[in-house]
C-alpha positions in Angstrom: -8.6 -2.7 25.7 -7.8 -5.8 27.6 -11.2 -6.9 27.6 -11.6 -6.4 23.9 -8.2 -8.6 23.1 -9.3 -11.2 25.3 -12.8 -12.0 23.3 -10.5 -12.1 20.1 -7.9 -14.3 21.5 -10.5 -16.3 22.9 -11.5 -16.4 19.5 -8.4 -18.3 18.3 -9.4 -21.8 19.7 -13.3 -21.5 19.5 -15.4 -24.1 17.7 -17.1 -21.2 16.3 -14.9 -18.2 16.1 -17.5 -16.1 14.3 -19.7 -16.8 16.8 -17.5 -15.7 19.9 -16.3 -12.3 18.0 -20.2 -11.5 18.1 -20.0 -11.1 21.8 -17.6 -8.4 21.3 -20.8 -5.8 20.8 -20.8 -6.3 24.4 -17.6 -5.5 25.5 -17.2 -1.4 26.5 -15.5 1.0 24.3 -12.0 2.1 26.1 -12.3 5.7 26.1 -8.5 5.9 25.1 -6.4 4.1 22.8 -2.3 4.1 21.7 -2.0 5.5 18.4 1.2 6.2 16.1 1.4 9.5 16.0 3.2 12.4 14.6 2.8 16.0 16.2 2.2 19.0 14.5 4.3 21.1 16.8 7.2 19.0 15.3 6.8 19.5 11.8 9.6 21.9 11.2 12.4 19.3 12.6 13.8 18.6 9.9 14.0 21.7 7.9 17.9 21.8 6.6 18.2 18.4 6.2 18.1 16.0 2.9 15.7 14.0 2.4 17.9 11.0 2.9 18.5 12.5 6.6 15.5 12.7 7.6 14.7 10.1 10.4 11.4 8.9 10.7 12.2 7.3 14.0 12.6 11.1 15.6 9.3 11.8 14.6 7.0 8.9 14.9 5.6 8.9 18.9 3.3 6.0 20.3 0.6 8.2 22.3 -2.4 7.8 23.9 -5.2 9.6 22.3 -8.6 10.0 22.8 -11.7 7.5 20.8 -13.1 9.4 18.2 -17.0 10.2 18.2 -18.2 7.5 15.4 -20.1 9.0 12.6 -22.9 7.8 10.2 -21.4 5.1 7.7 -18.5 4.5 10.0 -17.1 1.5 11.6 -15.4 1.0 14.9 -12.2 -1.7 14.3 -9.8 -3.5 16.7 -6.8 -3.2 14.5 -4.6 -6.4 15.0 -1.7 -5.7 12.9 -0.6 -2.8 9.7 2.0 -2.3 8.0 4.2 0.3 6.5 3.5 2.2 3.0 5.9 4.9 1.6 2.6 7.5 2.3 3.8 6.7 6.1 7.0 7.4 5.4 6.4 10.9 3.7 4.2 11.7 6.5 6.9 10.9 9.1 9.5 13.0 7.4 6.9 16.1 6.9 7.7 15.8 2.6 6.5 16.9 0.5 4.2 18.4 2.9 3.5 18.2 6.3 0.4 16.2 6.6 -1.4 18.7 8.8 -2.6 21.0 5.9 -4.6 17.6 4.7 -6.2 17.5 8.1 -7.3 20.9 8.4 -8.5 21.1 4.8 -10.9 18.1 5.7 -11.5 19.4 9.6 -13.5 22.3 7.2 -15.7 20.3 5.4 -18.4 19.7 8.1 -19.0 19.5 11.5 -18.6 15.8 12.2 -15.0 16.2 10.0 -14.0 18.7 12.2 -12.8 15.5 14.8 -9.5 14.6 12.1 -8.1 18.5 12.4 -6.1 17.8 15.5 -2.3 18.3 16.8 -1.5 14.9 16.4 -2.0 12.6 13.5 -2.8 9.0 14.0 -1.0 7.3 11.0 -1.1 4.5 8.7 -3.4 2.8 5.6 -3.6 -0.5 6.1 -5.2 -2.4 8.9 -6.9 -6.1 9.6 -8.5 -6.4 12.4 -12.3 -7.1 13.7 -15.4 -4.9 13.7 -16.3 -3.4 17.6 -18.9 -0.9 16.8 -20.8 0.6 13.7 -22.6 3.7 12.8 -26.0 5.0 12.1 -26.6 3.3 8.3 -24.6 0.4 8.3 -25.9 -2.7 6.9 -23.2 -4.4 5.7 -21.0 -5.0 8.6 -21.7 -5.9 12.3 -19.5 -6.3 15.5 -17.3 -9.5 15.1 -16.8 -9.4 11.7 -13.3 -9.9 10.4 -11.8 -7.7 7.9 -9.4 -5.6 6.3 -9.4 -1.9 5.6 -8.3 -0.1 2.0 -7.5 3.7 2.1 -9.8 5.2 0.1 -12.3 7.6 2.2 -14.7 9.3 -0.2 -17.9 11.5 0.8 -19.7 10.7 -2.3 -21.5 13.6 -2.0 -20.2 15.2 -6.1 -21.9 13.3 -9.2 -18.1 13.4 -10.4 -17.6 10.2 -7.9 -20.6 8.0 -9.1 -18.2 6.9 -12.3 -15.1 6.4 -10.2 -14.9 7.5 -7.1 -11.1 8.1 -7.1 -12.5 11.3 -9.2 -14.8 12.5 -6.4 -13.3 15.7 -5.3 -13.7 15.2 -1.7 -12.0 11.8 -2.3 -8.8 11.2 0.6 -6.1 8.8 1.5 -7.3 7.6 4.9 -4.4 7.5 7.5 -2.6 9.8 5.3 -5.0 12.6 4.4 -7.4 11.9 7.4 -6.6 10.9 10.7 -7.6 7.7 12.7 -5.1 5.6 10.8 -4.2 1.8 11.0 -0.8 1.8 13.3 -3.0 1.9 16.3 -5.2 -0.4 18.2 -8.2 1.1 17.1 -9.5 3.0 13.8 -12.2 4.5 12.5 -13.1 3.5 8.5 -15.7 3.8 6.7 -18.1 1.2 6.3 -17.4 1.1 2.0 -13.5 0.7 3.0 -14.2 -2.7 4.7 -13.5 -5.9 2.5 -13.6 -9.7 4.3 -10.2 -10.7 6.0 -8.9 -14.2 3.9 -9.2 -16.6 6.6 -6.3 -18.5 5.3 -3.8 -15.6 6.5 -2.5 -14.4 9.5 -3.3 -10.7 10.7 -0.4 -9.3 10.4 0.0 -11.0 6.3 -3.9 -9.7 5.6 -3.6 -6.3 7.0 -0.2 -6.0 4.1 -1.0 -6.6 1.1 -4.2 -3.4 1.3 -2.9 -0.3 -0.2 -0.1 -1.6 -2.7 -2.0 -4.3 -3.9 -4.8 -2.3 -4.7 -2.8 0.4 -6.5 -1.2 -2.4 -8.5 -4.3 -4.0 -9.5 -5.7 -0.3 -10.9 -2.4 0.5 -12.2 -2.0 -1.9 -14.4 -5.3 -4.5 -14.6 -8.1 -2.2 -14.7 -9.2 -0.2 -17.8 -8.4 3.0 -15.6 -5.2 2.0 -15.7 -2.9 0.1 -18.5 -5.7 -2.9 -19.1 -3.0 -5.3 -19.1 -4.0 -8.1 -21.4 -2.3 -12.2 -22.0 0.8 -11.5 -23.8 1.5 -7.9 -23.1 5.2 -7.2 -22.2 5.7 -5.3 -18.6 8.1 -3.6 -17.5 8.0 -3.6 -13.7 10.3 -0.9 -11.9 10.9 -2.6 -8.1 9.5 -5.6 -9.0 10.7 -6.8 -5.5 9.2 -4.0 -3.3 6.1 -3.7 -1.9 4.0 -2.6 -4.6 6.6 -3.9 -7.5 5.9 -7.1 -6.1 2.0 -7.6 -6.5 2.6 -5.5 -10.2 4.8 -9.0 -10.7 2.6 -11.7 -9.5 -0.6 -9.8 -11.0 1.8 -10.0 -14.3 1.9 -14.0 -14.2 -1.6 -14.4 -13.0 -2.9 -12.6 -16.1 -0.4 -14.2 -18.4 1.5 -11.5 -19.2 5.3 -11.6 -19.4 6.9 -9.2 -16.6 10.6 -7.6 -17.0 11.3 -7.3 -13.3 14.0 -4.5 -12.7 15.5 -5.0 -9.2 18.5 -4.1 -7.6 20.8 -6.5 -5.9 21.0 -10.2 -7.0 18.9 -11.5 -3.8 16.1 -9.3 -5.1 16.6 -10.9 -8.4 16.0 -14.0 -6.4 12.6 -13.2 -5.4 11.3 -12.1 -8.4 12.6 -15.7 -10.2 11.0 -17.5 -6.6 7.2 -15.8 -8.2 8.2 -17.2 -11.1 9.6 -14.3 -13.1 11.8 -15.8 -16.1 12.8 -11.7 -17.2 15.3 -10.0 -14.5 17.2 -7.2 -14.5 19.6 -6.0 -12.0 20.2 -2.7 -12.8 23.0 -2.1 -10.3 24.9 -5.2 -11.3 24.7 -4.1 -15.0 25.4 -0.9 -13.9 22.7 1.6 -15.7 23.2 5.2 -14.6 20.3 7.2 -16.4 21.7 10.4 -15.3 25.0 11.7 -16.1 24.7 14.4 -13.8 22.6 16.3 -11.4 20.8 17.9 -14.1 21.5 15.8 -17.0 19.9 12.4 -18.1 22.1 9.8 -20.4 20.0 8.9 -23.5 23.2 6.4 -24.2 21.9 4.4 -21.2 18.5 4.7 -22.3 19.2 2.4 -25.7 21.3 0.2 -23.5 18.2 -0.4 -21.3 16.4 -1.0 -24.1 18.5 -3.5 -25.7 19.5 -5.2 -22.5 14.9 -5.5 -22.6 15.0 -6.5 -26.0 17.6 -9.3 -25.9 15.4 -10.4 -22.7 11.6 -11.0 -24.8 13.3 -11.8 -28.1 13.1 -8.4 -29.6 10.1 -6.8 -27.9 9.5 -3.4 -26.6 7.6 -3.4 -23.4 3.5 -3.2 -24.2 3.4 -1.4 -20.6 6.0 0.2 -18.0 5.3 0.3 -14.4 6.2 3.1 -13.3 6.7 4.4 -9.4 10.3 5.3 -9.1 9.7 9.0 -11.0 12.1 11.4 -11.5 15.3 8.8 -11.4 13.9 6.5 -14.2 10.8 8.4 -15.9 13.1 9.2 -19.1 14.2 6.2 -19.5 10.4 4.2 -19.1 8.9 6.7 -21.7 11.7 5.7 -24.1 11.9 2.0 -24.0 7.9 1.9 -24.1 6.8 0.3 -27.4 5.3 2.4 -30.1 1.7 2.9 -29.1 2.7 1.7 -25.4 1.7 3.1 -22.1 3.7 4.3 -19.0 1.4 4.1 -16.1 2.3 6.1 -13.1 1.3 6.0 -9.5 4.1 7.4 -7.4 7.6 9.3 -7.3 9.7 8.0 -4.8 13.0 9.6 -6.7 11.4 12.6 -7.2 8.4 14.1 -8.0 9.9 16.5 -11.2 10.0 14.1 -14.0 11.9 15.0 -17.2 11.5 12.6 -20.5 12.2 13.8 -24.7 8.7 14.0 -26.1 10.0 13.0 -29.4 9.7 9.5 -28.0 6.2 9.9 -26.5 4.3 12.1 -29.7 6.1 10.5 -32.2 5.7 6.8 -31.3 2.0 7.6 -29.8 3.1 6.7 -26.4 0.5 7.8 -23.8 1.2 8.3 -20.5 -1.5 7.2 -17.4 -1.6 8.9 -13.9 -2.9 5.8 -11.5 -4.2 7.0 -7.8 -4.6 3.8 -5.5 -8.4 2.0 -6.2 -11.9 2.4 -5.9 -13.7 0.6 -3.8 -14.5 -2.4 -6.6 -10.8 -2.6 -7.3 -10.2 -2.8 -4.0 -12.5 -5.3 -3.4 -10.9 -7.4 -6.9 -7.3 -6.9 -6.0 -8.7 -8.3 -2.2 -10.5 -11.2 -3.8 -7.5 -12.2 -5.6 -5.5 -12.7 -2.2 -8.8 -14.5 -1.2 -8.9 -17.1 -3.9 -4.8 -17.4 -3.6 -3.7 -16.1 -7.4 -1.8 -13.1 -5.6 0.0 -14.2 -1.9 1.2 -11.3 0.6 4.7 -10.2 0.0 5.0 -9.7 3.8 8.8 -9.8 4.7 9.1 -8.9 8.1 7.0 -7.7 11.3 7.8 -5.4 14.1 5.9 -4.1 17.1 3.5 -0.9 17.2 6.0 0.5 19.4 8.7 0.0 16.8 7.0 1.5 13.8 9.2 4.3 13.4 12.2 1.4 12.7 10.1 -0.1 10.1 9.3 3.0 8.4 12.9 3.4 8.8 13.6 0.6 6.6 11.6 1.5 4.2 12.3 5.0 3.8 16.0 3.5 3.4 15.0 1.0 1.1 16.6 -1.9 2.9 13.5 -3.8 3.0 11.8 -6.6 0.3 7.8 -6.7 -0.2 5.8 -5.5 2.2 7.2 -4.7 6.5 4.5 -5.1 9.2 3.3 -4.1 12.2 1.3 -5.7 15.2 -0.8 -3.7 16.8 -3.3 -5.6 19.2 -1.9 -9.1 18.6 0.4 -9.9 20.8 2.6 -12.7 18.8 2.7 -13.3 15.4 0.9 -16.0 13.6 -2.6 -15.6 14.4 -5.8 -15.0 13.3 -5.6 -17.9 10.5 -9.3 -19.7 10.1 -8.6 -21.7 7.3 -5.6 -24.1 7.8 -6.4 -26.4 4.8 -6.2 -23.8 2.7 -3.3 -21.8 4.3 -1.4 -25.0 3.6 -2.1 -25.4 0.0 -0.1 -21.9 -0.7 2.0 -21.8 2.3 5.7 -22.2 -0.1 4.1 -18.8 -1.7 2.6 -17.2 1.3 6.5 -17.3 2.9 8.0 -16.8 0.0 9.6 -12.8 1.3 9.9 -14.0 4.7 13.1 -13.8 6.9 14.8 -11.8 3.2 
């Protein structure tokens, strides 16, 4: 593994980095690597607990574990830094499912996926890093080549996945429904999940923005999503968070008008710092859309919507996006404008949604379910990071060692944007190509660090 971090460090100062990277399809395979890991024989340790209580820190191990046999279409990567995503999260605290049923569901679909049903599950869905070996059939990609990974692993063996393939039935979160994840030093991706790293931004701010930005940009740019047009209203739950955040920036870029809804006034702060005019801070204004357990408040419903209203000068949001769920889904279908949509692509409040269909049949609401990105939405949402219209929301960084902290902080909800991890670079701040560029949007690039 040494060996293999010393080409890409040597990398850093070359003339021609490209060039030295190449020599990396030289350098041996290690026949080990560390991997986050959670352990099947632990997936009952948190029975009796709330959710709230679980810890992923108890149940996230860094563990040596074998190199996996490398398949047709596959790629080989040097993973240099990842970050955290709520999927990581739910994995670490075995909700709503433990994660093992996933694996040995795919372990039955052929002999070569038999290698991802195993007692441990290397974690994580995003990754930047650099190319050490590929499979039988690739083209595309060689040894050396810098890039980033999105999650979506697809067979493409069902004529239902040659439309979209997030509709191919054998279609799978990688690092979340297959093994081999990102918060490790190695991975194994397939070939169609590899995209070109930005050389203007570090590893560990490339390897973030991957699974949230992509689900942003399908959730609400593409027409599998809301087809957000200039001029539409958006309503954008978490507009600080990690996926809240590109929703927001993808909002200006496509000259919508956002209505960020954040929770504490430095939040607030971030959202006006992308240039977000339309804040809310719920807590400050004190909406409580439940009265009780079991019982929503319509009353605050109307005062949401008013509170949106005196915001956009009478205007009903065109679009909600929505990921909270269960805690706010009542009140998104009802302050929806008549004929609007409530786009959907997560429940981190609860998965059991309640909301008065009056308000959806009557005003011909409609209501879309969004599943992270195909391949060319990936590949947009990637380009847009690329050309600097959409900047990482990258807050903070911790070791591999420490992911079980970060997920921590997320699962707690005490972090802003996006919280990364460094897996085979050893410091922060590396991996940039491009230092005209990066200096051009550094202000933006920054703009969640240290928060």
């Amino acid at each position: 593994m040494q060996d293999i971090l010393d080409v890409i460090m040597e990398a850093e100062n070359a003339a021609d980095p490209a060039a030295r990277l190449r020599s990396l399809a030289d350098v041996p395979v290690p026949a080990s690597y560390q991997g986050m890991v959670v352990r099947e024989d632990e997936t009952t340790m948190f029975d009796g607990l709330a959710t709230r209580d679980k810890d992923p820190r108890k149940a996230l191990h860094l563990q040596e574990v074998p190199v996996p046999e490398l398949g047709p279409g596959e790629a080989l990567i040097a993973v240099m830094a990842s970050a955290v995503n709520y999927n990581t999260v739910w994995t670490s605290i075995f909700e709503p499912l433990s994660t093992f049923g996933f694996l040995k569901r795919y372990g039955r679909l052929s002999a070569l996926t038999k290698r991802h049903d195993l007692p441990y599950h290397v974690v994580g869905s995003d990754a930047a890093g650099v190319v050490l070996r590929t499979g039988a059939g690739v083209t595309k990609w060689q040894a050396g080549d810098q890039v980033v990974a999105h999650c979506l692993n697809v067979e493409l063996e069902d004529a239902a996945g040659h439309d979209d393939t997030m509709l191919d039935p054998q279609q799978r979160i990688w690092g979340f429904e297959t093994n081999f994840g990102g918060l490790a030093q190695l991975a194994i991706v397939k070939a169609n999940q590899l995209m070109p790293k930005p050389a203007h931004l570090t590893w560990e701010e490339a390897a973030s923005p991957g699974l949230v930005n992509s689900t942003a940009y399908r959730q609400l740019v593409s027409h599998h999503g809301a087809n957000m047009k200039q001029g539409d209203v958006v309503l954008i739950w978490g507009a600080s968070g990690g996926l809240g955040s590109y929703a927001t920036q993808m909002a200006l870029n496509g000259g919508a008008i956002p209505v960020c809804v954040v929770s504490s006034p430095e939040k607030a702060e971030i959202c006006r710092r992308m240039g977000a005019d339309l804040v809310i801070d719920r807590a400050a204004e004190g909406y409580r859309f439940w009265s009780d357990e079991h019982t929503q408040d319509p009353a605050e419903w109307k005062r949401f919507g008013a509170r949106i209203r005196e915001l956009t000068g009478g205007e009903d949001p065109d679009i909600v996006f929505e990921h909270p769920g269960r805690e706010t889904f009542g009140a998104s279908v009802y302050v929806a404008k008549k004929g609007g949509t409530i786009v959907t692509c997560a429940s981190t409040s609860g998965y059991e949604h309640q909301y008065d269909n009056r308000y959806l049949w009557m005003s011909l609401k409609r209501i879309i379910g969004s599943h992270f990105a195909n391949y060319r939405e990936a590949w947009e949402a990637n380009r847009l990071i690329d050309l600097g219209r959409v900047h990482p929301t990258l807050s903070k960084v911790f070791p591999l060692e420490q992911t079980g902290q970060a997920a921590y902080e997320v699962h707690r909800n005490t972090h802003q944007g996006k919280v990364g991890v460094l897996c085979l670079a050893p410091a922060e701040g590396l991996g940039v190509r491009d230092q005209e560029k990066r200096a051009r949007h550094l202000p933006a690039i920054n703009r969640f660090r240290g928060v």
